[in-house]
C-alpha positions, 0 to 999 in steps of 0.5 A: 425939723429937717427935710426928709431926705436930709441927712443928720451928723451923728453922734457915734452910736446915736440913731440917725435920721436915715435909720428912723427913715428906713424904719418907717419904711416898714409902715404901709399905708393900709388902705393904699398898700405903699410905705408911707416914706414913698407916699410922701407922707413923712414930712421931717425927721429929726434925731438929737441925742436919741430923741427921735421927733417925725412929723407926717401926715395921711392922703386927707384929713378925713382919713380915719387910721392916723393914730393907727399910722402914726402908732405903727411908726412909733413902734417900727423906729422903737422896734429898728432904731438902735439906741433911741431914748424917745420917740415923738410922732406928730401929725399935721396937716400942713402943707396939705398932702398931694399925689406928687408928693409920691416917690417914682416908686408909689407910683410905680407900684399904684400903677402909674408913669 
């Protein structure tokens, strides 16, 4: 699994880590309104050959939307990435979630510094 915001050499024509990111920039967190990259919720992608794998979380484990989450993200890499054979969307816990891990622009707009 790579960082989220490492990027990946492809091979030409087979998606890319940065595509499955900007597709999952599409997902908005419904309960808070952000996209769950800039919530910090997607914790690695990795592309090889056009198997797409993403792991994420939510805000806490009680949430109840992750497979309401986790199936929009599935459908918006389907829907925006070019060339993808499968698609694997994990949820997992750990390391537990933190506001911090939030882009300046959550922040921004939940109306913080």
């Amino acid at each position: 699994m790579t960082d989220p915001n490492e990027a990946i050499s492809p091979v030409p024509g087979a998606p890319t880590a940065e595509q499955v990111r900007e597709a999952l920039r599409l997902v908005i967190d419904p309960e808070i309104g952000v996209n769950i990259v800039d919530l910090g919720l997607v914790y690695g992608i990795a592309v090889t050959d056009g198997d797409v794998r993403v792991d994420l979380t939510m805000t806490t484990p009680a949430c109840p939307l992750g497979e309401y989450v986790t199936g929009n993200a599935e459908a918006a890499i389907r829907q925006h990435v070019p060339a993808v054979r499968s698609v694997d969307v994990e949820l997992v816990w750990e390391p537990a979630w933190r506001p911090d891990m939030m882009s300046a622009e959550a922040r921004r707009q939940l109306g913080g510094p």
